[in-house]
N, CA, C and O atoms as CSV, one atom per row, in Angstrom:
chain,resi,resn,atom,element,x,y,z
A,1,UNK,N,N,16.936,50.180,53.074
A,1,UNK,CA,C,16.493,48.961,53.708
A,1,UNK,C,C,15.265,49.259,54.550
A,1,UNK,O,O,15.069,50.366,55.049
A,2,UNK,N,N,14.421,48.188,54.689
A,2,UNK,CA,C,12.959,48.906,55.105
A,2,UNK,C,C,12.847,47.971,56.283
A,2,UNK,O,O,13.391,46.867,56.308
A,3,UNK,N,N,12.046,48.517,57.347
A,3,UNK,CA,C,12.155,48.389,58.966
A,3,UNK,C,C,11.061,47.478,58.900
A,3,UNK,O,O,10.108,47.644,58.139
A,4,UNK,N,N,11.205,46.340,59.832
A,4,UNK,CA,C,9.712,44.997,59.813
A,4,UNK,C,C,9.619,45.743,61.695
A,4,UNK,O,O,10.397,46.188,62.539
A,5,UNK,N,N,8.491,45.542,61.572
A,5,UNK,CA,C,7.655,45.606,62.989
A,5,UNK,C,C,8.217,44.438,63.586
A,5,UNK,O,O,9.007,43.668,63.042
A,6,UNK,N,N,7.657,44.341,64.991
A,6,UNK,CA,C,7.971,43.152,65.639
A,6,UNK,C,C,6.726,41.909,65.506
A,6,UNK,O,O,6.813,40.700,65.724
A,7,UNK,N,N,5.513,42.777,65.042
A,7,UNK,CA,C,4.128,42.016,64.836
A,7,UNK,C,C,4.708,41.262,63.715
A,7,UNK,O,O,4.476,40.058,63.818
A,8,UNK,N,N,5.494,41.643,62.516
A,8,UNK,CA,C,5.377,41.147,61.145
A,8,UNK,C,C,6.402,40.041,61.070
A,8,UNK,O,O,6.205,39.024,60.406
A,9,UNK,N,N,7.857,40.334,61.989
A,9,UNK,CA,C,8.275,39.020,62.227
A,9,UNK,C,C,7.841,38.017,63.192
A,9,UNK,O,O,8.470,36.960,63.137
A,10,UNK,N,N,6.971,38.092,64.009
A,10,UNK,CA,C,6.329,37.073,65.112
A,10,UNK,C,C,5.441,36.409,63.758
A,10,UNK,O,O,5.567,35.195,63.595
A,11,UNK,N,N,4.675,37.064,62.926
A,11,UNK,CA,C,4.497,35.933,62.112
A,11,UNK,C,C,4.733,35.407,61.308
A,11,UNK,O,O,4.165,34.445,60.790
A,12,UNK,N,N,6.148,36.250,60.892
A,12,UNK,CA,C,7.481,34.943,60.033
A,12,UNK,C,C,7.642,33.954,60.461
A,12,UNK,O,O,8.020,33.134,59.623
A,13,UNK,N,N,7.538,33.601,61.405
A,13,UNK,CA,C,7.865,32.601,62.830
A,13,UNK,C,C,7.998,31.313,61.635
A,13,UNK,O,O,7.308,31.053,60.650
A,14,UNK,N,N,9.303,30.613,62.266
A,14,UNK,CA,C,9.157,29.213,61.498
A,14,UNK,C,C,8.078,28.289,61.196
A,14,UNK,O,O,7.348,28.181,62.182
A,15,UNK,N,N,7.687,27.571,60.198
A,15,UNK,CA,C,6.319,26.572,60.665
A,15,UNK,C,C,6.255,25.507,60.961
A,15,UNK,O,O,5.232,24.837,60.818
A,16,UNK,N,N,7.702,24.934,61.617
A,16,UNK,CA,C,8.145,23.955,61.814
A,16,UNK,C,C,8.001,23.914,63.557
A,16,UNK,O,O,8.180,22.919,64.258
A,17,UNK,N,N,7.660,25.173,63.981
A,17,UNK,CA,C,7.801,24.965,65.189
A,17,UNK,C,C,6.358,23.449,65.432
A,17,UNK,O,O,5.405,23.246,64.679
A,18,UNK,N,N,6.764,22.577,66.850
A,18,UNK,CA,C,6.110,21.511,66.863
A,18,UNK,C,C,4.616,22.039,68.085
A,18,UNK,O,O,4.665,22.123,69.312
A,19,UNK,N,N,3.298,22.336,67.056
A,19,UNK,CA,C,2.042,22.309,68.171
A,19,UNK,C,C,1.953,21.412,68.894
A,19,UNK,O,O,2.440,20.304,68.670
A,20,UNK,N,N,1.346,21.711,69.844
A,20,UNK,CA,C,0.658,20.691,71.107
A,20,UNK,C,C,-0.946,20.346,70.731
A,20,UNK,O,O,-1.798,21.175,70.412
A,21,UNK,N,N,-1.123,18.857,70.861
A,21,UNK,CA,C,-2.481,18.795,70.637
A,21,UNK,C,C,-3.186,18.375,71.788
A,21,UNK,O,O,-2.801,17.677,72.726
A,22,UNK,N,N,-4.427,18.982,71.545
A,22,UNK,CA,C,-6.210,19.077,72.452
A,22,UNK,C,C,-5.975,17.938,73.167
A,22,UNK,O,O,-5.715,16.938,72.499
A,23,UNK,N,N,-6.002,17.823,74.481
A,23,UNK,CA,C,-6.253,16.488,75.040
A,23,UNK,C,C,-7.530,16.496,74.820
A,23,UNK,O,O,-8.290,17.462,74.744
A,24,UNK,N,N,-7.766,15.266,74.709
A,24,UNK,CA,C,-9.439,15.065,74.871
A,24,UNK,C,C,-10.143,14.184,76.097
A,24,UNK,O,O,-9.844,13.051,76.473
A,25,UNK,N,N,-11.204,15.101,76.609
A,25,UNK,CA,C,-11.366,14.249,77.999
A,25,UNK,C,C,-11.753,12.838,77.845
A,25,UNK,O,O,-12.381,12.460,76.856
A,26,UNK,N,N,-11.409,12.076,78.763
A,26,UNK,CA,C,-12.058,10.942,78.884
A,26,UNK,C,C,-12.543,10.230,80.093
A,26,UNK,O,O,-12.388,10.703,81.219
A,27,UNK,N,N,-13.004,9.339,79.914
A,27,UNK,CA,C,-13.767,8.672,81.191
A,27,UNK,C,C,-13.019,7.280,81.414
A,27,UNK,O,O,-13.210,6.645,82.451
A,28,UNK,N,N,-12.219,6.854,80.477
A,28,UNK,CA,C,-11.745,5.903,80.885
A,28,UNK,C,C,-11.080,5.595,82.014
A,28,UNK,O,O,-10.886,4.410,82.286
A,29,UNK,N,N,-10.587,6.699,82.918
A,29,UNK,CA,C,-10.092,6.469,84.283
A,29,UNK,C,C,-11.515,5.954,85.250
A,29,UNK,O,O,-11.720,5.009,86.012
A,30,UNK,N,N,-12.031,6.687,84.943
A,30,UNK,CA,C,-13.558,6.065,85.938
A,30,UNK,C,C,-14.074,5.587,85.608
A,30,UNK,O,O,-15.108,5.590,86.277
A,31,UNK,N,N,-14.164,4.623,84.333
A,31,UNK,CA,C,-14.608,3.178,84.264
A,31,UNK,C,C,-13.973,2.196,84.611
A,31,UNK,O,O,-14.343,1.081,84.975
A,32,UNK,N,N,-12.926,2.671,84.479
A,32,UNK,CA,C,-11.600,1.722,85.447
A,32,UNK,C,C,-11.624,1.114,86.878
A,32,UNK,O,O,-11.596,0.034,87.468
A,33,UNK,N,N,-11.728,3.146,87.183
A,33,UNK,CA,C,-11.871,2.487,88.657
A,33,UNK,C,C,-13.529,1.991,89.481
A,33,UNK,O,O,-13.609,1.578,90.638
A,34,UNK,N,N,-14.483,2.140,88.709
A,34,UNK,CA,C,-15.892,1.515,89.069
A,34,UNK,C,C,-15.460,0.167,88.799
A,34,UNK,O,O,-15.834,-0.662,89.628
A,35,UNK,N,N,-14.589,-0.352,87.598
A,35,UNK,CA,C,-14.650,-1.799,87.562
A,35,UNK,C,C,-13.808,-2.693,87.831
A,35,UNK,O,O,-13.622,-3.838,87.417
A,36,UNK,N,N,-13.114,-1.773,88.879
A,36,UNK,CA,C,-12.301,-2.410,90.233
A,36,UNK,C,C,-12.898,-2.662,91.254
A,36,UNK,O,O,-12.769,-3.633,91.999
A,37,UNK,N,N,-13.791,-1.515,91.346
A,37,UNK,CA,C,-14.088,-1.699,92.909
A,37,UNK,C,C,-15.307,-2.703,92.958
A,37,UNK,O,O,-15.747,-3.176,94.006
A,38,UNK,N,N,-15.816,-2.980,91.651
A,38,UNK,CA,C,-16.919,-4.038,91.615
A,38,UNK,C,C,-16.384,-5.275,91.519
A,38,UNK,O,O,-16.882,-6.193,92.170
A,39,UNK,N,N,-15.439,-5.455,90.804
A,39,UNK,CA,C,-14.539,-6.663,90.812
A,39,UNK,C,C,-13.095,-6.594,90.442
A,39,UNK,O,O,-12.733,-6.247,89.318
A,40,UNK,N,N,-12.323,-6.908,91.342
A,40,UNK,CA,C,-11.204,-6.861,91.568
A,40,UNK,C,C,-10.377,-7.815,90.359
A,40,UNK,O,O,-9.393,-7.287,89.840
A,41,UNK,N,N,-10.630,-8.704,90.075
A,41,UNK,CA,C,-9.831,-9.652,89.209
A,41,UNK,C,C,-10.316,-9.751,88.214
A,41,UNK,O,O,-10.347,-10.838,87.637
A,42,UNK,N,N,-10.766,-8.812,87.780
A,42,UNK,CA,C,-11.304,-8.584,86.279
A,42,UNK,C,C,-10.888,-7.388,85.740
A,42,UNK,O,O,-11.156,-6.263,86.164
A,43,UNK,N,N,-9.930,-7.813,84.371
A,43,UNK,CA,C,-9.566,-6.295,83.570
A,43,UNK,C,C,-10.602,-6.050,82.434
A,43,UNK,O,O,-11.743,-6.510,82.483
A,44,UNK,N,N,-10.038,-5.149,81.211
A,44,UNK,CA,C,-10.393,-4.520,80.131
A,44,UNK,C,C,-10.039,-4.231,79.513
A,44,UNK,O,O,-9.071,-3.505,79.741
A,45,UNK,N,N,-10.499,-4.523,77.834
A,45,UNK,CA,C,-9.922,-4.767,76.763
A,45,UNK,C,C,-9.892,-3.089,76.501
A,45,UNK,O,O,-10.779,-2.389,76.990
A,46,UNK,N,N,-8.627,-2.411,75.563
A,46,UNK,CA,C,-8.408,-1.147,75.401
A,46,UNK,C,C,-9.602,-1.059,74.270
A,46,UNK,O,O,-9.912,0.132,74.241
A,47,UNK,N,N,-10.239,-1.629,73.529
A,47,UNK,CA,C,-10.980,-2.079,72.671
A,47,UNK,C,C,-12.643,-1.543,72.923
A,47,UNK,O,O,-13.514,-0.929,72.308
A,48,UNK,N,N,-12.438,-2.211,74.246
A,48,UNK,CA,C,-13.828,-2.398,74.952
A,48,UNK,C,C,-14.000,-1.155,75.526
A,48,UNK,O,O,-15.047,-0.510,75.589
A,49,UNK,N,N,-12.324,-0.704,76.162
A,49,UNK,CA,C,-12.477,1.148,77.068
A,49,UNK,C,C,-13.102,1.644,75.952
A,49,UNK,O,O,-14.246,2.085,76.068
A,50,UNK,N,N,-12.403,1.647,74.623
A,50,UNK,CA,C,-12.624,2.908,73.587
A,50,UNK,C,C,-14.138,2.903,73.639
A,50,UNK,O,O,-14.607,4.002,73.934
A,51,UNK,N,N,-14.896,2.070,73.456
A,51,UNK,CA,C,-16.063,1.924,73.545
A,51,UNK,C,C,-17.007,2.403,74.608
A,51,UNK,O,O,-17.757,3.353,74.383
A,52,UNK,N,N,-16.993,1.756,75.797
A,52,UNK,CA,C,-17.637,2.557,76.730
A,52,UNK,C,C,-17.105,3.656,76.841
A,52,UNK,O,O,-17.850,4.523,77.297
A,53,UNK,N,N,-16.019,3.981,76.580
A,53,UNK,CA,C,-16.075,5.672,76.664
A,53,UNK,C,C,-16.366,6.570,75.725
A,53,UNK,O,O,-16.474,7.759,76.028
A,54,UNK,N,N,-16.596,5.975,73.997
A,54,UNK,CA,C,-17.528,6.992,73.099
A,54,UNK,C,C,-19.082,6.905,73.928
A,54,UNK,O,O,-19.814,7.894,73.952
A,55,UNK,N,N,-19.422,5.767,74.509
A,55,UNK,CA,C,-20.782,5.804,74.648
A,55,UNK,C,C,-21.185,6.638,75.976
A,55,UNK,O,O,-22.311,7.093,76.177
A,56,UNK,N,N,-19.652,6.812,77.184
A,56,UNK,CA,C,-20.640,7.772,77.902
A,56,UNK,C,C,-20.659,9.367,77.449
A,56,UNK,O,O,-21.300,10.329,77.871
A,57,UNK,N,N,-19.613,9.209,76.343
A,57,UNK,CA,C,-19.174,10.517,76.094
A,57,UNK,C,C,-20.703,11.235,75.477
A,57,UNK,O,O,-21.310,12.264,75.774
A,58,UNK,N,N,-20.950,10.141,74.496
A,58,UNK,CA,C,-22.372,10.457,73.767
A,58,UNK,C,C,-23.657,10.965,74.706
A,58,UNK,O,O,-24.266,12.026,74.567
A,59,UNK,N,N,-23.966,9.676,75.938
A,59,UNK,CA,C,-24.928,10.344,76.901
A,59,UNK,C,C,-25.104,11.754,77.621
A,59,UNK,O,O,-26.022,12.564,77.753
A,60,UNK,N,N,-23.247,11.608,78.182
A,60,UNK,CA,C,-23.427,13.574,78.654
A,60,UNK,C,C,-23.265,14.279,77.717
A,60,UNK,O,O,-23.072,15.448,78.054
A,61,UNK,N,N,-23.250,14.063,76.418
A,61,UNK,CA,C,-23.611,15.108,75.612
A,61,UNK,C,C,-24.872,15.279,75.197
A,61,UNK,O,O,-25.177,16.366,74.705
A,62,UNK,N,N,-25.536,14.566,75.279
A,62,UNK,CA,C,-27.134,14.472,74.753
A,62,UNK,C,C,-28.199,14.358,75.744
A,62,UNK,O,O,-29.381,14.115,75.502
A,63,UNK,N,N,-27.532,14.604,77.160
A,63,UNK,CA,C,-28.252,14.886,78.618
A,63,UNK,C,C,-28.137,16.560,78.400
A,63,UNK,O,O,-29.094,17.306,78.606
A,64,UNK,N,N,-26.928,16.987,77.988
A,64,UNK,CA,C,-26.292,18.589,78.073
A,64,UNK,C,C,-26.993,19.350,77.205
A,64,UNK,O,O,-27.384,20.513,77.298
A,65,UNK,N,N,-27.131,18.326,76.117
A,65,UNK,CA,C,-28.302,19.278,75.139
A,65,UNK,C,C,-29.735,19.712,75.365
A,65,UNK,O,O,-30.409,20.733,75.231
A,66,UNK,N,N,-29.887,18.457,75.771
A,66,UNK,CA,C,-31.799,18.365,76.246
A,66,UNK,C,C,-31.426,19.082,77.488
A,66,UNK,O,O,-32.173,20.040,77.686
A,67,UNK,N,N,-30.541,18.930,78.355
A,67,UNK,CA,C,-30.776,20.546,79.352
A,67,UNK,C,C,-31.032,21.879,79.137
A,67,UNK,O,O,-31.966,22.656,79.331
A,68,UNK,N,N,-29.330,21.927,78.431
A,68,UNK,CA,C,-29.682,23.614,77.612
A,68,UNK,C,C,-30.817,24.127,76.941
A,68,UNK,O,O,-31.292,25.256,77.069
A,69,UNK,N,N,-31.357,22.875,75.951
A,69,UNK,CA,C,-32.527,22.941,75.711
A,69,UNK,C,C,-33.667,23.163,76.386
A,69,UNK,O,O,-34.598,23.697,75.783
A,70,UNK,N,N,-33.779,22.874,77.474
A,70,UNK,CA,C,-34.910,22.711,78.571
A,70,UNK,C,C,-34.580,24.420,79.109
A,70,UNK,O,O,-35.240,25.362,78.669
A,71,UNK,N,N,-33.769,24.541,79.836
A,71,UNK,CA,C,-33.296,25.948,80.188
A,71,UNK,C,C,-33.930,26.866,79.482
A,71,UNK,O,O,-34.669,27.675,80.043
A,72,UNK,N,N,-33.602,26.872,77.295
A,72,UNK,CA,C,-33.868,27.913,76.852
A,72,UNK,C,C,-35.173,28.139,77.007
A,72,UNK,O,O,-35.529,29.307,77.159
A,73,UNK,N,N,-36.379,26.842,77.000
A,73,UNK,CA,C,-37.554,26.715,77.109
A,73,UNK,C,C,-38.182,27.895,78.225
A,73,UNK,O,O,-38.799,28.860,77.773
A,74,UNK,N,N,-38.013,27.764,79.436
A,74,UNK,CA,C,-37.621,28.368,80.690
A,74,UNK,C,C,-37.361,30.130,80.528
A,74,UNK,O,O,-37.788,30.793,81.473
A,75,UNK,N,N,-36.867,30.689,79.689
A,75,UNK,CA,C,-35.902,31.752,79.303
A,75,UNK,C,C,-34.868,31.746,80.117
A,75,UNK,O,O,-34.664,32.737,80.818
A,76,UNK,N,N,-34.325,31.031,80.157
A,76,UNK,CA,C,-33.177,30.813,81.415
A,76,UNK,C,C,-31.767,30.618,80.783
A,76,UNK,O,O,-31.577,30.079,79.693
A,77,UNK,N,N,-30.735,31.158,81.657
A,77,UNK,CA,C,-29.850,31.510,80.616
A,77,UNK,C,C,-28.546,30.468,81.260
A,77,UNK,O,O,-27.586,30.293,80.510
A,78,UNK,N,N,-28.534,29.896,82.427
A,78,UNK,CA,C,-28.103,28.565,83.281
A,78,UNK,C,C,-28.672,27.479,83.102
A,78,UNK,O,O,-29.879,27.428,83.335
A,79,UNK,N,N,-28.255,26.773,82.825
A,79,UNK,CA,C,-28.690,25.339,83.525
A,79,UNK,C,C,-29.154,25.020,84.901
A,79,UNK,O,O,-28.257,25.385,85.661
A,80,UNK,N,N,-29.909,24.628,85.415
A,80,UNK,CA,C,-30.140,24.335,87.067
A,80,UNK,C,C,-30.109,22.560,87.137
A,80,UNK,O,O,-29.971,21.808,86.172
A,81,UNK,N,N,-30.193,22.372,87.844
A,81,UNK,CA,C,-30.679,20.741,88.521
A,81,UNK,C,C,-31.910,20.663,88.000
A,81,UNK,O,O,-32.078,19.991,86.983
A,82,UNK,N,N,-32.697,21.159,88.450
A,82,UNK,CA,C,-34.250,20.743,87.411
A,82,UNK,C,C,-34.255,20.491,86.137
A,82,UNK,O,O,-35.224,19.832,85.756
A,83,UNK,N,N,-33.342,20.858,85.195
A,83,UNK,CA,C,-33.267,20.717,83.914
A,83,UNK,C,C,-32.238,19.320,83.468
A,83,UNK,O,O,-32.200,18.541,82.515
A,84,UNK,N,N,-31.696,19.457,84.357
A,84,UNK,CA,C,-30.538,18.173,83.797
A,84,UNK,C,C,-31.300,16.878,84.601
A,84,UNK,O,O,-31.034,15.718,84.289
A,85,UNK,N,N,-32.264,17.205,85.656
A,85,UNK,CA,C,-33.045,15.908,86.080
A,85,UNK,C,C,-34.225,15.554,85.017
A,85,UNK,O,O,-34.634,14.401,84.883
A,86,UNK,N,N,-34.788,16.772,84.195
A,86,UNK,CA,C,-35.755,16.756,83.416
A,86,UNK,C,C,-34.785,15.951,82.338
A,86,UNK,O,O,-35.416,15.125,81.679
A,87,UNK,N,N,-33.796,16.010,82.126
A,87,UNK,CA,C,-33.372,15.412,80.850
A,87,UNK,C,C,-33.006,14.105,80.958
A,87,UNK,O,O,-33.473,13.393,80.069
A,88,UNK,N,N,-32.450,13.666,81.610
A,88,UNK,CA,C,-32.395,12.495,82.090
A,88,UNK,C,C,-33.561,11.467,82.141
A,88,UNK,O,O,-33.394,10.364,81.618
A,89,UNK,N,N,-34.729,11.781,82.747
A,89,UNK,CA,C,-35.876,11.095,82.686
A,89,UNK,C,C,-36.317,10.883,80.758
A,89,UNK,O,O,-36.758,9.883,80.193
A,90,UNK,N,N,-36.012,12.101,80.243
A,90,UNK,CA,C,-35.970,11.946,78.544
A,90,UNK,C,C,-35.367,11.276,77.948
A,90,UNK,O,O,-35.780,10.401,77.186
A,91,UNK,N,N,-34.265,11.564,78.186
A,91,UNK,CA,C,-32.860,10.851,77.088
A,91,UNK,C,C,-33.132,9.387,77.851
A,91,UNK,O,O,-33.857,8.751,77.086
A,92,UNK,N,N,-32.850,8.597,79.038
A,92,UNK,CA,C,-32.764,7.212,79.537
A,92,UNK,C,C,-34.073,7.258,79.417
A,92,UNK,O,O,-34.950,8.121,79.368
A,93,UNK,N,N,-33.909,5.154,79.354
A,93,UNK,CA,C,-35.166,4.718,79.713
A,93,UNK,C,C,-35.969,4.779,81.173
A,93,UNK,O,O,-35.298,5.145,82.138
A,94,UNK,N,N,-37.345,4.445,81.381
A,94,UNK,CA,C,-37.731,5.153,82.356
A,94,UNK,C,C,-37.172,4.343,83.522
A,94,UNK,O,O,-37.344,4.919,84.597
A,95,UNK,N,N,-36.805,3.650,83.573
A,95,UNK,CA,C,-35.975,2.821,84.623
A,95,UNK,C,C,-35.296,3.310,85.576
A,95,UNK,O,O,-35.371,3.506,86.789
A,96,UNK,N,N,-34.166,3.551,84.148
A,96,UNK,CA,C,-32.943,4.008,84.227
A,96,UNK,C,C,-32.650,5.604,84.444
A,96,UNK,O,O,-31.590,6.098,84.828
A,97,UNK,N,N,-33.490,6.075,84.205
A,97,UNK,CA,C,-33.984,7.588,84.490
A,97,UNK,C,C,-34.518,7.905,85.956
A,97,UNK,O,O,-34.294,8.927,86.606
A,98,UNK,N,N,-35.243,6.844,86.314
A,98,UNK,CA,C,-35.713,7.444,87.944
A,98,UNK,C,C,-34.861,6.908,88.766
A,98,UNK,O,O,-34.840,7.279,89.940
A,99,UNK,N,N,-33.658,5.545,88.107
A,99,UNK,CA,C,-32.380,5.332,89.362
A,99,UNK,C,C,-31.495,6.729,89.134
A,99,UNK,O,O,-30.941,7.341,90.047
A,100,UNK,N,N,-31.483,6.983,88.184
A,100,UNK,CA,C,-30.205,8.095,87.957
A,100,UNK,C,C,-30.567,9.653,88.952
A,100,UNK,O,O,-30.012,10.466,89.691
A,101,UNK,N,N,-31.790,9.356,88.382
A,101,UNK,CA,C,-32.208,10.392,89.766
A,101,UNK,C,C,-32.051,10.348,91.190
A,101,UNK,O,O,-31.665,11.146,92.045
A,102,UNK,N,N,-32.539,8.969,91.175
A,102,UNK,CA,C,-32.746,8.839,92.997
A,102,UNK,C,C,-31.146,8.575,93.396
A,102,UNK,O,O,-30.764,8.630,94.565
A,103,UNK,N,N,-30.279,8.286,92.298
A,103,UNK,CA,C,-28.798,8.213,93.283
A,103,UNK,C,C,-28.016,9.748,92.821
A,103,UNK,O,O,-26.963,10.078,93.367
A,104,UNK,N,N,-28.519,10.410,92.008
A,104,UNK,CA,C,-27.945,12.371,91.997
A,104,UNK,C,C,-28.464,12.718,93.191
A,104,UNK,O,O,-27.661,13.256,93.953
A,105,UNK,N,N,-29.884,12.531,93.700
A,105,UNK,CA,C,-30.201,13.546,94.626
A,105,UNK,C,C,-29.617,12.915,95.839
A,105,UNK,O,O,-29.501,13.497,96.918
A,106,UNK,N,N,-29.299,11.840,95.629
A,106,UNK,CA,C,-28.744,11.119,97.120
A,106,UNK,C,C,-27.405,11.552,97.663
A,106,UNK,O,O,-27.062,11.961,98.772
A,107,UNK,N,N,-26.539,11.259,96.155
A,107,UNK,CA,C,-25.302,12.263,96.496
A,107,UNK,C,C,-25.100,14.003,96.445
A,107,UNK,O,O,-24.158,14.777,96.615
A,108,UNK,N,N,-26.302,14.100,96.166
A,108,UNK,CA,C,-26.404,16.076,96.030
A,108,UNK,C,C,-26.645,16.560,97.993
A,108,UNK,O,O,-26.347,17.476,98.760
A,109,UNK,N,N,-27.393,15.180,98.010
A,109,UNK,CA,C,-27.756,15.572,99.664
A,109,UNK,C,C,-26.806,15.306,100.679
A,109,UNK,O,O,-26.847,15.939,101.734
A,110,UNK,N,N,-25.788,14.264,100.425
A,110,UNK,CA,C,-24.651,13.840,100.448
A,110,UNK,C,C,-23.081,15.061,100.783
A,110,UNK,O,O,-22.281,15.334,101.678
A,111,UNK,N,N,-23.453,15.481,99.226
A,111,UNK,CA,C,-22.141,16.298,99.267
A,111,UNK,C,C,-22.691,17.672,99.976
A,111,UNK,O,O,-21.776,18.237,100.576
A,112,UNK,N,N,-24.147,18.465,100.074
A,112,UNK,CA,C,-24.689,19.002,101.416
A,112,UNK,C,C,-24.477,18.861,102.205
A,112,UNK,O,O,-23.733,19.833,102.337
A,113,UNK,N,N,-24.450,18.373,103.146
A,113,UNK,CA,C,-24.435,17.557,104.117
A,113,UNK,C,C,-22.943,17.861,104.577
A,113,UNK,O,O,-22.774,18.434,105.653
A,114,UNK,N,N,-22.193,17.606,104.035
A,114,UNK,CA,C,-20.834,17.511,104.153
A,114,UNK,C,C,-19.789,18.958,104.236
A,114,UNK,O,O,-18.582,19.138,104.394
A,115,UNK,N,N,-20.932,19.796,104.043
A,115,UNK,CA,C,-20.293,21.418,103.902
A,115,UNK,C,C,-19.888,22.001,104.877
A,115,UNK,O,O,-19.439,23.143,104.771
């Protein structure tokens, strides 16, 4: 009769055992609560969450790229604040790019401040 390792039965292992799956992050808690505190007697369709939340999911991913991107430019092997402000002014319109700025650095000076 021939001897199994303990490696060779750990991967006999049943395959029935039941995996756990990936949560996947979402933002739908903080669109929630921004659109409480803006208006109280107004809900949201689960329809409408799924939605704004592929779409912010899409922005910080395509702010994250044009950073990293910006970084490698740089030879830089971090991300800094200069790069994720540089991307922002790219990816948004220019509007919407110099509010996003002027309310990051407001709360960057903010959560400073507070140390």
């Amino acid at each position: 009769m021939e001897k199994t390792s303990s490696a060779t039965r750990k991967e006999a292992a049943p395959a029935d055992r039941k995996r756990s799956r990936r949560r996947r992050s979402s933002y739908a808690i903080y669109i929630y609560r921004l659109l409480e505190g803006l208006y109280q007697d107004v809900g949201i369709k689960a329809s409408l969450m799924r939605i704004l939340d592929d779409f912010m999911g899409d922005i910080v991913e395509r702010l994250s790229m044009e950073a990293a991107r910006l970084a490698r430019y740089d030879n830089c092997s971090t991300t800094t604040p200069r790069d994720v402000f540089s991307a922002s002014r790219l990816i948004l319109p220019p509007e919407l790019g110099k509010f996003a700025n002027s309310e990051a650095a407001r709360n960057i000076n903010k959560f400073n401040a507070s140390k």
